[in-house]
C-alpha positions as CSV (number, residue, x, y, z in Angstrom):
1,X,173.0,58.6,66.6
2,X,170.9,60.9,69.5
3,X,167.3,59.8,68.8
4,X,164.4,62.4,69.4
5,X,161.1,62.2,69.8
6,X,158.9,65.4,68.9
7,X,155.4,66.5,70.3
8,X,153.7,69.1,68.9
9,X,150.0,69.7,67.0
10,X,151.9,70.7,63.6
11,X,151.0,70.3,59.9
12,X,152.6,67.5,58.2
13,X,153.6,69.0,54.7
14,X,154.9,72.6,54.9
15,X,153.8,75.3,52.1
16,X,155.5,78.1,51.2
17,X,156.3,80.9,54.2
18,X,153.3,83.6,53.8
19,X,155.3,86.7,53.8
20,X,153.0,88.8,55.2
21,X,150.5,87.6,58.6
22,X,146.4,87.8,57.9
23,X,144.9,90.6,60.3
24,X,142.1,90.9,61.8
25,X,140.5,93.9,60.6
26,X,138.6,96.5,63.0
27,X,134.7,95.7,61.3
28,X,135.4,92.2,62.9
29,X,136.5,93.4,66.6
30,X,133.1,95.7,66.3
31,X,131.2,92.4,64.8
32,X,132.7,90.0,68.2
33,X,131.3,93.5,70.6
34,X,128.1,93.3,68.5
35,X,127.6,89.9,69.3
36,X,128.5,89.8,73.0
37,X,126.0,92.5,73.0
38,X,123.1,90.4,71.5
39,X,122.8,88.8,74.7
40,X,123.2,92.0,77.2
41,X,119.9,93.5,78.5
42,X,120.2,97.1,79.2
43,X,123.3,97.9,81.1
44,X,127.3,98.1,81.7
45,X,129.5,96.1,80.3
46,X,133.2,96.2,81.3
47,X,136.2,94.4,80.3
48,X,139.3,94.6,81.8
49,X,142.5,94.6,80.2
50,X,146.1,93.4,81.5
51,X,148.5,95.3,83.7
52,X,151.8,96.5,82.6
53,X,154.6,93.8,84.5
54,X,156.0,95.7,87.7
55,X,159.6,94.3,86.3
56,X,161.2,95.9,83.2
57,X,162.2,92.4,82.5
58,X,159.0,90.9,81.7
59,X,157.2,90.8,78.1
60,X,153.8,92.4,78.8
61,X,151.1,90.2,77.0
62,X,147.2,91.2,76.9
63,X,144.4,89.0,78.4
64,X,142.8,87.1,75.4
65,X,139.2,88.0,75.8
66,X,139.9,91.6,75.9
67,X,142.2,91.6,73.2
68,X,139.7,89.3,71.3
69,X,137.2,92.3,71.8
70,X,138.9,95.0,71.2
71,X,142.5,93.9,69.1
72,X,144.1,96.5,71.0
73,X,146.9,95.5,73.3
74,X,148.5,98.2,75.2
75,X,148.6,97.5,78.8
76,X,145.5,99.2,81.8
77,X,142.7,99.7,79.2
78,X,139.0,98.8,79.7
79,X,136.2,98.6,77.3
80,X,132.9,99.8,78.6
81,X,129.9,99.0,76.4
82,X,126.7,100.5,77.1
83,X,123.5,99.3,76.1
84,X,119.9,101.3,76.7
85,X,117.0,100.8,74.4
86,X,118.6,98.7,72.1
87,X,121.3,101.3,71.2
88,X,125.2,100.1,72.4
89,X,128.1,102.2,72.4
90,X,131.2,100.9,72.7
91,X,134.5,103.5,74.9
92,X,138.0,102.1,75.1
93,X,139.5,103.8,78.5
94,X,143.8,103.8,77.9
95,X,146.7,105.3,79.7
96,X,147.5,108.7,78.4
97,X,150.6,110.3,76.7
98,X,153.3,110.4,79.0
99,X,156.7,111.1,77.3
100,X,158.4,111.2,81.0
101,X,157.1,107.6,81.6
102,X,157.5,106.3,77.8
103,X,161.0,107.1,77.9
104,X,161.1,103.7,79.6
105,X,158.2,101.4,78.3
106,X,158.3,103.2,74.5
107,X,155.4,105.4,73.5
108,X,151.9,104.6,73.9
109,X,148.9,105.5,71.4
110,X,147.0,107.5,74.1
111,X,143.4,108.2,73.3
112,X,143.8,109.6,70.0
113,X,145.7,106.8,68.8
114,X,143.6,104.1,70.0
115,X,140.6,105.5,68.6
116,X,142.4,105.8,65.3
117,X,143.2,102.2,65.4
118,X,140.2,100.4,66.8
119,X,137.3,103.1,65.5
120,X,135.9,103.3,69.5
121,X,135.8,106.5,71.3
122,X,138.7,106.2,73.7
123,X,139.3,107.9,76.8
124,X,142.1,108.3,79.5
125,X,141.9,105.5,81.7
126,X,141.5,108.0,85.0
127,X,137.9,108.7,83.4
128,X,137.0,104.9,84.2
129,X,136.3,105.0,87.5
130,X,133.3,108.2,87.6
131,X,132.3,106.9,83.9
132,X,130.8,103.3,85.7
133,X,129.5,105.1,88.8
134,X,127.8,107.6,86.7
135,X,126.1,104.8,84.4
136,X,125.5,102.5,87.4
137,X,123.6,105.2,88.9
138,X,120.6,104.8,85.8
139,X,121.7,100.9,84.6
140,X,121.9,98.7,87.5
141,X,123.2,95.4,85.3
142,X,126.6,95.3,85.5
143,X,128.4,92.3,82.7
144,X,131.9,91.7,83.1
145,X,134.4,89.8,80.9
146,X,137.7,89.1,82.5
147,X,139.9,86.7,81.8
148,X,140.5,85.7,86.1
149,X,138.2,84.3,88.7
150,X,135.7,86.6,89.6
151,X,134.5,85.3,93.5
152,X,132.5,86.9,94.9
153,X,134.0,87.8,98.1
154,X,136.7,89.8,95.4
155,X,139.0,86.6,95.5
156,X,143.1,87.5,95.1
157,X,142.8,88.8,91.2
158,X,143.1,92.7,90.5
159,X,140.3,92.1,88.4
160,X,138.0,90.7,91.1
161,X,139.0,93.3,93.3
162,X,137.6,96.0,91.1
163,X,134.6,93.8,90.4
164,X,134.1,93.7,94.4
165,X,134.8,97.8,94.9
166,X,132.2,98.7,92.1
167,X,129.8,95.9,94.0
168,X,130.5,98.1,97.4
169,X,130.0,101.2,95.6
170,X,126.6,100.0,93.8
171,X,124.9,97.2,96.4
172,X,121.9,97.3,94.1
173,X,123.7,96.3,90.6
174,X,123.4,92.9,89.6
175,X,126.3,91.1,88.3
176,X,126.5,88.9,85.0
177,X,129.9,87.0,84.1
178,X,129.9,87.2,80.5
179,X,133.4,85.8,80.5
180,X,131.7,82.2,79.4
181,X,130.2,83.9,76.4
182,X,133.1,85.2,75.2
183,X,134.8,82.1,75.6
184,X,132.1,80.3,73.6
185,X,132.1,83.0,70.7
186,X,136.0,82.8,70.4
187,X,135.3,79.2,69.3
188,X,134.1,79.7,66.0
189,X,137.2,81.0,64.3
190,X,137.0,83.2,61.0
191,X,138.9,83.4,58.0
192,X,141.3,85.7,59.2
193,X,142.1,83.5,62.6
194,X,142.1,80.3,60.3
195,X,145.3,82.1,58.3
196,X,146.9,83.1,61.2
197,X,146.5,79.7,62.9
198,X,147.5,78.2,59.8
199,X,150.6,80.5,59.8
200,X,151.6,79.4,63.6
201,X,151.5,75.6,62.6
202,X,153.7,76.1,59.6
203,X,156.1,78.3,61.7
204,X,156.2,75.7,64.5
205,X,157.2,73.2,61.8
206,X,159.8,74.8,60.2
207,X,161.4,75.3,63.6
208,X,160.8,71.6,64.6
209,X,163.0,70.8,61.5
210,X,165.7,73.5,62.1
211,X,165.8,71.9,65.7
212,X,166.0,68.2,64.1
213,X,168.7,69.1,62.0
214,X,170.7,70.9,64.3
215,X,170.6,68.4,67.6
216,X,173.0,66.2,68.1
217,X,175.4,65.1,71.2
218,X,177.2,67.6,73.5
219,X,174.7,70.5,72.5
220,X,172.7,71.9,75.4
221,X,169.3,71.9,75.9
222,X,168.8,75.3,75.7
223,X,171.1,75.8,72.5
224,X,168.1,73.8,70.4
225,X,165.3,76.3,72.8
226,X,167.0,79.2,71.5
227,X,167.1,77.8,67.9
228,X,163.4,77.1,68.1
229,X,162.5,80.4,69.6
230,X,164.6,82.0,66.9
231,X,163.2,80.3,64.4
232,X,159.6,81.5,65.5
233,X,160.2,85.0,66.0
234,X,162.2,84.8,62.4
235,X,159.3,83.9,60.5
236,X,156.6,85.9,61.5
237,X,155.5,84.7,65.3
238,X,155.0,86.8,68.0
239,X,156.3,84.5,70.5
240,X,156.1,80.9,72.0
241,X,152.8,79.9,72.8
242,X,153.7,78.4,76.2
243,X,157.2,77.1,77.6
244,X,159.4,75.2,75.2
245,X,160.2,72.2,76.1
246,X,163.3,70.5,75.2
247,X,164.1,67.6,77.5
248,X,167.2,64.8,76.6
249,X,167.7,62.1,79.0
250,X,166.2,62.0,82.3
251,X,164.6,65.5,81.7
252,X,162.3,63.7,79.1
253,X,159.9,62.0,81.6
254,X,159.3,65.4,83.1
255,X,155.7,66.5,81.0
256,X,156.0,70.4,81.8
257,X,160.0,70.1,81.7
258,X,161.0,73.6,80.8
259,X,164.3,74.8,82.5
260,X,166.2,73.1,79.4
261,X,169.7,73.4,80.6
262,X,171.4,69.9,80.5
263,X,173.9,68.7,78.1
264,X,172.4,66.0,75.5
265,X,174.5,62.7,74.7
266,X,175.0,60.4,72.7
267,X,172.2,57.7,72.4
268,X,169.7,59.6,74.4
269,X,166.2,60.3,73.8
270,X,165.2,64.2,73.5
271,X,161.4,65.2,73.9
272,X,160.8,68.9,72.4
273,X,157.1,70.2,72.7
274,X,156.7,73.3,71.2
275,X,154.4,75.7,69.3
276,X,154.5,79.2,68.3
């Protein structure tokens, strides 16, 4: 009989399926900007958001601590949060309407959408750019929260890059990572990350079975990925939450083995790490 040997964080006993994935509403993205606040003096805040993948081929995914901020993942936004005199104001800067270019990537929310769905005044992302000079010129404490390096010398990121070009633009601003607060505050989950957590460990689990009672010898690795994967997306996840692994044989000393595209025999041993 082909062994296998499973690594994954799951829960042991599996409830009931939720039908239906806990949100996080908008008062708690405005509570998480509140907070980051708290520890701003007066000044700019900017984070930076993901850019769309230059090849049509690859998912587009939005950098956790903006999304953690703002729950809004379309791809080139920025959230700029002011603070003067104890007053912060929060803008959401998005790419506009463009029916010529969503023809291709599917239709965007523009502006008006993403202030409907995140409460902040939202702008087109062209307005960035004059928006930060203009407050620079009056609040000379720029905070940044990205989720790459930011060196000072504008290292390789797009992120640092436009950190170092505002620095060039502004040589009397004084720069703040607030990247390591955010990190911090996204430690302490709330109810509503607990379910969804919750709902990604019972997903994982149910696949991990699927993928127990399916494998056997002569299957391919990547017949038991695509079962897993499946599996996820069939009961509510969004996605793998790295690589899967599925390794028989040799392939099962590899730690990050991911390629999973060797055929499994009989009496081997078949590491899967996997999570959703």
């Amino acid at each position: 009989m082909l062994r296998c040997l499973l690594v994954a964080c799951v829960w042991a006993v599996l409830a009931p399926a939720p039908t239906v994935a806990a949100q996080v509403p908008a008062s708690e993205y405005a509570a998480r900007r509140a907070a980051v606040a708290a520890h701003m003096q007066d000044g700019v805040l900017v984070a930076l958001g993901a850019h769309e993948p230059r090849e049509d081929y690859l998912s587009f995914y939005q950098t956790p601590s903006f999304y953690y901020l703002t729950g809004f993942a379309e791809p080139d936004a920025a959230l700029v949060m002011v603070k003067r005199g104890g007053t912060v104001t929060a803008m959401l800067f998005v790419q506009p309407r463009e029916p010529a270019r969503e023809v291709w990537t599917g239709p965007r929310p523009g502006p008006e959408g993403a202030q409907r769905q995140t409460g902040m005044t939202a702008r087109p992302i062209a307005a960035l750019r004059p928006t930060l000079d203009s407050l620079l010129a009056t609040l000379p404490q720029l905070y940044v929260v990205s989720d790459a390096a930011l060196n000072d010398d504008g290292g390789g990121s797009a992120d640092a890059r436009y950190v170092a070009a505002l620095r060039a633009r502004h040589p009397k601003v004084t720069l703040t990572d607030l990247s390591p607060l955010v990190l911090q505050l996204r430690g302490r989950k709330s109810p509503a990350e607990l379910a969804l957590i919750r709902k990604a460990a019972d997903v994982t689990a149910r696949a991990q079975r699927e993928a127990m009672r399916a494998i056997r010898p002569g299957l391919n690795e990547f017949e038991i990925q695509a079962l897993i994967e499946y599996t996820f997306r069939r009961n509510g996840a969004d996605r793998p939450s790295f690589a899967t692994i599925v390794g028989s044989g040799p392939n099962s000393t590899t730690l990050h083995y991911s390629a999973d595209d060797r055929f499994m025999r009989d009496g081997e041993v078949v590491v899967m790490d996997i999570g959703a």
